[in-house]
N, C-alpha and C positions, 0 to 999 in steps of 0.2 A: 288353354292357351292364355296363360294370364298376362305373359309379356304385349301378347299381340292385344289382348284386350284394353290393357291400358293407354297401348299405343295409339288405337284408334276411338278411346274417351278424349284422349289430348288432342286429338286430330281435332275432333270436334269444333273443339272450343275456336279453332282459327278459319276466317273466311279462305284463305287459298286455300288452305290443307280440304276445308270441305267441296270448294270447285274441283280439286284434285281425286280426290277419293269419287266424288260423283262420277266421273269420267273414267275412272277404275274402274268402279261397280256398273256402268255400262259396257265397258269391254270384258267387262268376264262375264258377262249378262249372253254375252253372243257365245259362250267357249262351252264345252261339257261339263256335268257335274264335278267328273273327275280331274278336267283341267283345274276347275277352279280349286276343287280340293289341292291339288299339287301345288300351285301357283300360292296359295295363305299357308299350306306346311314349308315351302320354302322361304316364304315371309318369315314365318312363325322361329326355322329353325336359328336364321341369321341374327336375327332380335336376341337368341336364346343365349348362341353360342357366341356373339359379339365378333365374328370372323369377318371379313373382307372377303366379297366372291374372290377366286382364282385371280381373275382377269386383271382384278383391283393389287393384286398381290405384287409389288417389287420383287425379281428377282435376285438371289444374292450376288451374280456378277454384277449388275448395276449399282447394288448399294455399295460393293467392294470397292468399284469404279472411282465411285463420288466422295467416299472417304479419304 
C-alpha cells in the first residue's frame, strides 16, 4: 500500500492530523482484525482510485439541473 503509506508519513508530520489518526487507531483498536483490515483496504482503495464514495457523487439530474 504505498499510496496509503505515504499518506500516513505526511499525516505525521502535522499535530491535528496526529490527534486524528490517534483517535482512529483507538477506534479500530476495539473492532476485529478483519474490520480493521477492511476499513485501510477501503482507505487504501479511495487513495488509489482517486474516486469520491457514491454518496459524495452528484447525480446527473442535478448537475443537468444547475447548468
Amino acid at each position: 500500500m504505498p499510496h496509503l503509506a505515504g499518506l500516513l508519513e505526511e499525516l505525521e508530520r502535522s499535530e491535528p492530523a496526529r490527534a486524528a489518526l490517534s483517535i482512529l487507531e483507538k477506534s479500530l483498536a476495539r473492532r476485529s482484525v478483519e474490520e480493521q483490515s477492511a476499513f485501510w483496504r477501503a482507505v487504501n482503495l479511495y487513495y488509489v482510485s482517486r474516486k469520491a464514495p457514491p454518496e459524495a457523487i452528484i447525480p446527473a439530474a442535478v448537475v443537468a439541473a444547475l447548468g
